[in-house]
C-alpha positions as CSV (number, residue, x, y, z in Angstrom):
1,X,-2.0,-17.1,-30.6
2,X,-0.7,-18.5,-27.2
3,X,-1.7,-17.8,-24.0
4,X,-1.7,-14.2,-21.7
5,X,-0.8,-13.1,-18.8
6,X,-2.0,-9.9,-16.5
7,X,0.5,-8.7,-14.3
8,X,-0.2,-5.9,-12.2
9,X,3.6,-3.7,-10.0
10,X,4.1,-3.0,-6.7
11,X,5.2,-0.7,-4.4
12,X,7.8,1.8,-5.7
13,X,5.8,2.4,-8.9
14,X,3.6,5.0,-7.3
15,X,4.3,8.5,-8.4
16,X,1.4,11.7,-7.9
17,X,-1.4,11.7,-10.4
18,X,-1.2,8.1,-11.6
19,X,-4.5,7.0,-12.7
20,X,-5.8,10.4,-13.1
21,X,-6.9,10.0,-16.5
22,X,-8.8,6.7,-16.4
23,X,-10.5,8.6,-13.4
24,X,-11.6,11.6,-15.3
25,X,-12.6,9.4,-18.7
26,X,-14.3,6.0,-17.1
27,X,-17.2,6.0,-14.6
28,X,-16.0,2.3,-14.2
29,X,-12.7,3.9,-13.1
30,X,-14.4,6.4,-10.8
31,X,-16.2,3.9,-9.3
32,X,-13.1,1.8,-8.4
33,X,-11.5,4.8,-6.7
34,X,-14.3,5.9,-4.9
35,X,-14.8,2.2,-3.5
36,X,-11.4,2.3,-2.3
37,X,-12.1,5.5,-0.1
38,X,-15.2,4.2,1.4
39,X,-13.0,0.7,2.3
40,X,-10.5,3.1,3.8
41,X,-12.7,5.8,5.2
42,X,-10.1,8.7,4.3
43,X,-9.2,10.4,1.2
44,X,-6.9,8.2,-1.1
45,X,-8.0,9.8,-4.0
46,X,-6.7,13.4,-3.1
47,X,-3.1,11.3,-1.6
48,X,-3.4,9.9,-5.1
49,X,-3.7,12.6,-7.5
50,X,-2.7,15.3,-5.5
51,X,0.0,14.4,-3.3
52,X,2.5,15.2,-1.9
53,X,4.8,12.6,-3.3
54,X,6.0,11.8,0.9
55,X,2.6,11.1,1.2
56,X,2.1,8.9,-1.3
57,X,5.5,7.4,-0.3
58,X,4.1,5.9,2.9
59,X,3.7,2.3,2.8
60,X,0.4,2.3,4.8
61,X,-0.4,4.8,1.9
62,X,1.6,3.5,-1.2
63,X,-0.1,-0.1,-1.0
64,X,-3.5,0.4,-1.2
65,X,-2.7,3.7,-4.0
66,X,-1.1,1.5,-6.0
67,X,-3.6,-1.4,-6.2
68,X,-6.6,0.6,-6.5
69,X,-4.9,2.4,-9.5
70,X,-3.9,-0.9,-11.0
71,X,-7.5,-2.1,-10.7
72,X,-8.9,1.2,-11.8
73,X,-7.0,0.4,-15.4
74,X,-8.0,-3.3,-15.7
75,X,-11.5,-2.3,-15.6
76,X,-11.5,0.1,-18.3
77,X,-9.4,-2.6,-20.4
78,X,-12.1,-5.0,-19.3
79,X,-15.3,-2.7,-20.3
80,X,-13.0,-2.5,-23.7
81,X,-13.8,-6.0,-24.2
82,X,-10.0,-7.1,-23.6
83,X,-9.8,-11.0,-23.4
84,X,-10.0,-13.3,-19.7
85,X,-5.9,-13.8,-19.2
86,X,-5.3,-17.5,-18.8
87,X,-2.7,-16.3,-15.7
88,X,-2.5,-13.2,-13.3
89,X,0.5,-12.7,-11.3
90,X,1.8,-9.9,-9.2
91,X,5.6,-8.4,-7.5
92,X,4.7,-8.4,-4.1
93,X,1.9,-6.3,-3.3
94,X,1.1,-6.5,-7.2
95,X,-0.1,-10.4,-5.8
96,X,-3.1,-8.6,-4.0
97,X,-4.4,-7.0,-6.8
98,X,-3.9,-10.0,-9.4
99,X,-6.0,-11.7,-6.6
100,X,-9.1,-9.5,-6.7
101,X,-8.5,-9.7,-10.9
102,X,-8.0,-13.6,-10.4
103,X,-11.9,-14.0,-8.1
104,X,-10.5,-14.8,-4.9
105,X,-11.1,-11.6,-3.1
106,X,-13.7,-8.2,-3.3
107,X,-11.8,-5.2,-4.2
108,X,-13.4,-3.7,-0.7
109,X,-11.1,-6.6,1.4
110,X,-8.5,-6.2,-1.1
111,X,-7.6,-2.5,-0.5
112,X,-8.0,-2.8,3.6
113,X,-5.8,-5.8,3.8
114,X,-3.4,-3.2,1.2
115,X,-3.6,-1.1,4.2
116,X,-2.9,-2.8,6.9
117,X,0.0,-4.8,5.2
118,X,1.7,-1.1,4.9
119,X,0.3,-0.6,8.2
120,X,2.3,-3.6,9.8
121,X,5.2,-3.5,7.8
122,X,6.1,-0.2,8.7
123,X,5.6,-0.9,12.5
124,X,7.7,-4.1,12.2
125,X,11.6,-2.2,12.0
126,X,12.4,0.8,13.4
127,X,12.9,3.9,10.8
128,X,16.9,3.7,9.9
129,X,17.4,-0.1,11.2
130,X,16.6,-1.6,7.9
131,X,18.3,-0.8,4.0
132,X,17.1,-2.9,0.6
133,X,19.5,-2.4,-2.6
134,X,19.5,-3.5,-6.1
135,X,22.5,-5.9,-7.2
136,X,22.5,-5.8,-11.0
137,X,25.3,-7.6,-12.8
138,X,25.7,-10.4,-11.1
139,X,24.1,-13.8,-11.5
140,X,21.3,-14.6,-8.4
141,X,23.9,-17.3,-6.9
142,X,26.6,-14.7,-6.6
143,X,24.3,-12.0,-4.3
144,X,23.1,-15.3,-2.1
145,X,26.9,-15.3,-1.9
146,X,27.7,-12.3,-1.0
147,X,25.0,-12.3,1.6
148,X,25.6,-15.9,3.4
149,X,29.0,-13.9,3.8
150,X,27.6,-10.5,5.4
151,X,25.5,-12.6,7.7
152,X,28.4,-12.3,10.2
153,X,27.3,-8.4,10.5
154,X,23.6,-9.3,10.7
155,X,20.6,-10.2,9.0
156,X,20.6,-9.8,4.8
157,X,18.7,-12.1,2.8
158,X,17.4,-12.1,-1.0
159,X,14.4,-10.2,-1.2
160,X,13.8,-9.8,-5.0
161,X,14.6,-12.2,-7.8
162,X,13.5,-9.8,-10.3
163,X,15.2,-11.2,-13.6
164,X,18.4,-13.4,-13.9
165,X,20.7,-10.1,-13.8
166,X,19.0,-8.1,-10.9
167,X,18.3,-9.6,-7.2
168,X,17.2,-7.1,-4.8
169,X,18.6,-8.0,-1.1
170,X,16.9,-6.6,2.1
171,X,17.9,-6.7,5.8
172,X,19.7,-4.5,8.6
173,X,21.3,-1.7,7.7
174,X,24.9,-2.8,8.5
175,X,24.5,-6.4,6.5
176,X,22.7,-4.7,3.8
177,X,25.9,-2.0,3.0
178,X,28.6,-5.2,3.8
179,X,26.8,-7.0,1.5
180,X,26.6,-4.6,-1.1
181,X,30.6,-4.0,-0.6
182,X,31.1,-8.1,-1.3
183,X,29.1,-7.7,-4.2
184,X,31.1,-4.9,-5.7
185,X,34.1,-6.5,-5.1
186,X,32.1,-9.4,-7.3
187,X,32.1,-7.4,-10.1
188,X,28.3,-6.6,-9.7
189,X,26.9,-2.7,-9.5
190,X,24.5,-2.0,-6.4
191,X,22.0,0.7,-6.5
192,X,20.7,1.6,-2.6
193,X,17.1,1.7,-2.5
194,X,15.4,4.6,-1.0
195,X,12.6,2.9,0.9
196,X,11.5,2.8,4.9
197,X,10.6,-0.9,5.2
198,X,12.8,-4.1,4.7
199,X,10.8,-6.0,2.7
200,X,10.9,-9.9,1.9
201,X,13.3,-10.8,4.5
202,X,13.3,-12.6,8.1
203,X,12.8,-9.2,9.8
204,X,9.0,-9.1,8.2
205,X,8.1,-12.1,10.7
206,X,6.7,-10.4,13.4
207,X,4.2,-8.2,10.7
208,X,3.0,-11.1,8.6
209,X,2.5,-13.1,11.9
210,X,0.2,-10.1,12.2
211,X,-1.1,-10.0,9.2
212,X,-1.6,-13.3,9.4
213,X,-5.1,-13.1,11.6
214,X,-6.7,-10.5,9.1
215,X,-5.9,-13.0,6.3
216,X,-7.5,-15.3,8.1
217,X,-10.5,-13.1,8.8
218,X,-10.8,-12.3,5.2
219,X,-13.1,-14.5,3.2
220,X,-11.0,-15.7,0.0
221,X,-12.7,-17.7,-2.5
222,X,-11.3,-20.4,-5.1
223,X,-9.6,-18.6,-7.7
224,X,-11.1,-18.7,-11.6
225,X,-7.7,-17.8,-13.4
226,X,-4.5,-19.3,-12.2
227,X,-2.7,-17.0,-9.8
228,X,1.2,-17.4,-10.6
229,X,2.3,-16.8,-6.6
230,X,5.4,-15.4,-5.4
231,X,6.4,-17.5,-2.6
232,X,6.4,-20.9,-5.3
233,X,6.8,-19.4,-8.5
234,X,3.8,-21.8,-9.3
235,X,0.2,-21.5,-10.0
236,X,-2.6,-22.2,-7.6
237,X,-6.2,-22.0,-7.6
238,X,-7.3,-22.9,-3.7
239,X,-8.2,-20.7,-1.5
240,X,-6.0,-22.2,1.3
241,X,-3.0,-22.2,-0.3
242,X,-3.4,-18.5,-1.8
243,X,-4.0,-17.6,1.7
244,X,-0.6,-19.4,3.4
245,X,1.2,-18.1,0.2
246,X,0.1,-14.6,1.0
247,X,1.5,-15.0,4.2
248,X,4.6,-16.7,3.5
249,X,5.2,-13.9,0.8
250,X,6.0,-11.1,3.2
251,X,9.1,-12.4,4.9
252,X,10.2,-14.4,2.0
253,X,12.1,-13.7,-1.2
254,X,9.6,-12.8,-4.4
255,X,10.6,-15.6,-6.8
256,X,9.2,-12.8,-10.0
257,X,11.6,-14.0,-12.9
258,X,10.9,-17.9,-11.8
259,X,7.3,-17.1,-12.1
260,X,7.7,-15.3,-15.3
261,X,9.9,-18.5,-16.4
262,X,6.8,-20.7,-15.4
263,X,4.1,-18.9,-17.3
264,X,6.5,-18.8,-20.4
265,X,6.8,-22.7,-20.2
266,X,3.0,-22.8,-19.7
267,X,2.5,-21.5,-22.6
268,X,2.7,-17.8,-22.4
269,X,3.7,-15.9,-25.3
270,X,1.9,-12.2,-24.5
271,X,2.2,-10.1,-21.2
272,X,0.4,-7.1,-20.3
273,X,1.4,-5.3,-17.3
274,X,-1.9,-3.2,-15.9
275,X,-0.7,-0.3,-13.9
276,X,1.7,2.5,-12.7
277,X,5.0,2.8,-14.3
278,X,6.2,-0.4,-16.4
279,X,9.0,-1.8,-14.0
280,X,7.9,-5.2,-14.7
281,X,8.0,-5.2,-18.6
282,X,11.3,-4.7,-18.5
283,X,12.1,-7.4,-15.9
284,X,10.2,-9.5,-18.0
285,X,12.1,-8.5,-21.4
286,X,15.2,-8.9,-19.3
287,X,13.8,-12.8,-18.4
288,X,12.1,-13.5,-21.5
289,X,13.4,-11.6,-24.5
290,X,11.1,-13.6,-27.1
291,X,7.8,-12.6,-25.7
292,X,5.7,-10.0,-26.7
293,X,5.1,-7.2,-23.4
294,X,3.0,-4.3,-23.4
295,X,2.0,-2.2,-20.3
296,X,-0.7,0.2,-20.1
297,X,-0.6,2.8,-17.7
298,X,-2.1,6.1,-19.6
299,X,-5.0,6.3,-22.1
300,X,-2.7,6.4,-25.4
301,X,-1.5,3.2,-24.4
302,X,-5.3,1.6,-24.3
303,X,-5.2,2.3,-28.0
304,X,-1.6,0.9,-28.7
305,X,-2.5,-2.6,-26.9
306,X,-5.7,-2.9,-27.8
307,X,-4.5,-3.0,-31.7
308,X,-2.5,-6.3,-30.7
309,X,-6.7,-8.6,-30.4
C-alpha cells in the first residue's frame, strides 16, 4: 500500500450541527470541544451545534468552529486505531489544524490563534470593500490573466489554486467583478463568493502583520509528520519555517492542487479528508483522478473508511 495523507477544510465548510454526532458518541470528542470553550472562554459549542448559521458564519467564529470540529473527528479515527499519515496538509485555515495533528502546536494555542486570525482578518477591510469569486473553466494562467488586466481598477490577485480547473481570485470589489467580466469573456464561468473577508490577497497585510506577533508568542514545536504548507506547496518539518509560512499564507495565494501534486509524487496514493463537508475530495479528484479519497465527516462514514486498513 503507498503512503496517506490527512487533510483537514477550511472556512466555508461550516454549516450548524457539524460534529454533533462525534460529540454525543465519543468522550474523546467531547473533550476536544469542551477544550476549545475553555481556550475561548465563550460558548462555541452552542454557536456550533445550535446556531444560527450568521453566527457561525463569522470568521472570528467560523475559524476556530471549524478546526475544533475537524480535530474532534481525527480523534475518534485515532482512538479507532486509524494509522500515523505520512503527510497532513490543510486549505488555509485547514493548515492550523493539520498543525496541531502534525505536533507542532497544542490544540489550546491552536483554536485561540483560530480566533484571532478571524479576529484580524475581519478588522483588516471594511464590510463591502472586498469580493472573492470562483473561476472554473479556465486554466490557472488564464485567471492570473485576467487579473494582471483588472489591476488597472484595483487590487485582484489569485487567492485559491484549488485544482487545475478552479482558481479562486480575491481583492476589491470593483477589480474582483472586472476581473470576473475578463474571465467570462475567456470562456471561463465565475461563481461570486458570498463571504465578508478577502482572503489570500495583498489587502490581508496589515492582519497577518498582526497576526504575525501572536505567532511569534505562540510556542511551535518541530513537526513529527510532514506538514505539506500552503504558501510552498512543499513539506516542512521546522518550527521556524512553519511559523514564517503561517504568516506568509494569509496574504498569499493557497498553492492546494500543487500541494496535492507534491504528495502524489511523494508517494501518496490514499487521502482522507477529516472534517466538515468534503470540498477538498473533490478538488483532489479533480487534481488527482487516480487516487483513492475518502472523507469522513459523520459516523457512517467511520465505518465506510475504516473497511479500506
Amino acid at each position: 500500500m503507498g503512503k496517506i495523507a490527512y487533510v483537514f477544510p477550511g472556512q466555508g465548510s461550516q454549516y450548524v450541527g457539524m460534529g454533533y454526532d462525534f460529540y454525543r458518541e465519543f468522550s474523546e470528542a467531547a473533550d476536544i470541544f469542551h477544550s476549545a470553550e475553555t481556550a475561548l472562554r465563550y460558548n462555541l459549542c452552542d454557536i456550533i451545534f445550535k446556531g444560527p448559521q450568521e453566527e457561525l458564519n463569522k470568521t472570528i467564529n467560523t475559524q476556530p468552529a471549524i478546526l475544533t470540529t475537524s480535530l474532534a473527528i481525527y480523534k475518534v479515527l485515532k482512538s479507532h486505531g486509524f494509522p500515523e499519515p505520512h503527510f497532513v496538509a490543510g486549505h488555509s485555515l485547514g493548515e492550523y489544524t493539520a498543525l496541531v495533528v502534525a505536533g507542532g502546536v497544542e490544540l489550546f494555542e491552536a483554536v485561540r490563534l483560530a480566533h484571532l486570525r478571524g479576529k484580524y482578518m475581519q478588522e483588516a477591510v471594511p464590510e463591502g470593500k472586498g469580493a472573492m469569486a470562483a473561476v472554473l473553466k479556465l486554466p490557472p494562467e488564464k485567471v492570473e490573466e485576467a487579473c494582471k488586466k483588472a489591476q488597472e481598477v484595483g487590487i485582484v490577485e489569485p487567492a485559491n489554486y484549488n485544482s487545475p480547473e478552479q482558481t479562486v481570485i480575491s481583492g476589491e470589489k470593483d477589480a474582483v467583478e472586472r476581473a470576473s467580466q475578463i474571465a467570462k469573456e475567456m470562456g471561463g464561468k465565475v461563481i461570486p463568493l458570498k463571504v465578508s473577508v478577502p482572503s489570500h490577497c495583498s489587502l490581508m497585510k496589515p492582519a497577518a502583520d498582526a497576526f504575525r506577533l501572536k505567532l511569534a508568542q505562540t510556542p511551535i514545536k518541530n513537526l513529527s509528520i510532514p506538514l505539506v504548507q500552503n504558501y510552498t506547496a512543499k513539506a516542512h518539518l521546522m518550527a521556524p519555517e512553519v511559523r514564517e509560512n503561517l504568516h506568509r499564507q494569509m496574504f498569499s495565494s493557497v498553492k492546494w492542487y500543487q500541494s496535492v501534486l507534491q504528495m502524489v509524487e511523494e508517494g501518496v496514493d490514499t487521502f482522507i479528508e477529516i472534517g466538515p463537508k468534503n470540498v477538498l475530495s473533490k478538488l483532489i479528484q479533480q487534481t488527482a483522478p487516480h487516487v483513492r479519497v475518502f472523507n469522513v465527516e459523520r459516523l457512517e462514514d467511520l465505518e465506510k473508511v475504516s473497511k479500506i486498513w
